[in-house]
N, C-alpha and C positions, 0 to 999 in steps of 0.2 A: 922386382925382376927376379930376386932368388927364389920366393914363393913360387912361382913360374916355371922356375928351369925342376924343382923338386917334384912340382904337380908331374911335370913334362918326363921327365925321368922314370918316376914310382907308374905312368902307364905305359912307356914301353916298355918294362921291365913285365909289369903285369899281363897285357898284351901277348908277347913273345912268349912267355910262361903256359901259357893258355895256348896258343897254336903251335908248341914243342907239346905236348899232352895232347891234343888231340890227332896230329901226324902222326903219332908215335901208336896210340892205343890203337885206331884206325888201320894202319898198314900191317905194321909187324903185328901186334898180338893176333889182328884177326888170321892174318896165315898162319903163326902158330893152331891158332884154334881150329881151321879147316883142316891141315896135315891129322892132328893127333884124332880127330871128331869126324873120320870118315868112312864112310862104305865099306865095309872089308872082310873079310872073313876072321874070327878070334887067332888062330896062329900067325895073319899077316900083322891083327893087331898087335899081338906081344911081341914080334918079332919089330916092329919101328918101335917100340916103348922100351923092349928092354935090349935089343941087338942080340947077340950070343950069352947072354948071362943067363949063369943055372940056378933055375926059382925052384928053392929047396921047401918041399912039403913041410911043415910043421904044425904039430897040434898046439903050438903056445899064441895063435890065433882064434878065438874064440870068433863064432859067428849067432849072431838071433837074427835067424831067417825066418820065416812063417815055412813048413815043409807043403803047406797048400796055396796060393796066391786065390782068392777067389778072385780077385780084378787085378789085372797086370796092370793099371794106371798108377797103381799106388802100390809098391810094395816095400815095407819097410826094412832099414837093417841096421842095426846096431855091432858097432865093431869095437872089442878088447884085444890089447895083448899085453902080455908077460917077457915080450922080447924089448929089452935097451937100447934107448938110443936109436928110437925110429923117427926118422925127419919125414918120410914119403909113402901116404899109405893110395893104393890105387882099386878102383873097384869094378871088374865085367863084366858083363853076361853074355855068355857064349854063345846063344844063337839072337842078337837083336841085331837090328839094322848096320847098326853103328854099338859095335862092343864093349868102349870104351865109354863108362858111367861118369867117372870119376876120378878125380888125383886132387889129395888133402895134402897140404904142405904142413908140419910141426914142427915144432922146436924140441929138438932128442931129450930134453930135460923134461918133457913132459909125459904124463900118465897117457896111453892112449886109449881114446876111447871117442868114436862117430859115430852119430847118429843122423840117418838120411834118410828118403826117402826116391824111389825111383822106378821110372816105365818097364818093364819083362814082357817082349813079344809071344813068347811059349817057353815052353816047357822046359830049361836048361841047367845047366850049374851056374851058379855065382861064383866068381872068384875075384880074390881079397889076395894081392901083393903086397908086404911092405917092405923098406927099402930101411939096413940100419948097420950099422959101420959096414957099408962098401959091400953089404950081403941084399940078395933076396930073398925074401920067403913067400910061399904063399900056402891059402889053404881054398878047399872049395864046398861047396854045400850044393845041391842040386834041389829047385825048388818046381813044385808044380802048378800051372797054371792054367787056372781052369775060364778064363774071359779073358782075352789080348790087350796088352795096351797101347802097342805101339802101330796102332789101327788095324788090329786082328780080331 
């Protein structure tokens, strides 16, 4: 009978574990994910991302952007920087459906540096936020696109 009660225990425990994780990813993450991931114009965008905070231009943001896209399905970017203590780096493009590319979570102890890859509808700037003791920075690069990706 103890065998019994330990089987009977170890699956409702497992059970319960499993239907708290899927309530959970299901409801809340996916609203998060509709808010930040929607239709907008790029100032309505950084205005719900960042509120009133002033995103200070810096060159210690390195960007490799391609300056020609021949196919906006695939456009790579590789990101460096020399600023400390960056937890939060974010990536946009100004004129795509939906602006908002991107948000890399780090550990500030770390060296930064992403590499990604992603859709460009035309012709716009990219812009690279990072977020590092309680500052913003950004920088922007303007890439051209000569075939759409985001069914252009």
């Amino acid at each position: 009978m103890f065998t019994k009660r330990r089987h009977f225990l170890r699956q409702i425990i497992t059970l319960s574990s499993y239907t708290t994780g899927l309530i959970f990813s299901k409801v809340s993450l996916g609203n998060w994910l509709a808010s930040d991931f929607s239709k907008q114009a790029i100032d309505a965008t950084l205005k719900q991302q960042f509120g009133d905070q002033i995103l200070l231009t810096t060159p210690k943001i390195k960007l490799k952007l391609p300056r020609v896209a021949e196919n906006g399905s695939v456009v790579p970017i590789t990101i460096t920087s020399s600023i400390d203590n960056i937890d939060t780096v974010y990536i946009f493009a100004e004129k795509n459906p939906v602006p908002f590319i991107a948000k890399f979570s780090i550990a500030p102890e770390l060296e930064t540096f992403i590499g990604a890859r992603f859709k460009m509808k035309e012709t716009c700037d990219v812009i690279v936020v990072v977020h590092a003791d309680g500052q913003y920075y950004q920088t922007r690069q303007r890439v051209k696109v000569t075939l759409g990706g985001c069914g252009g």
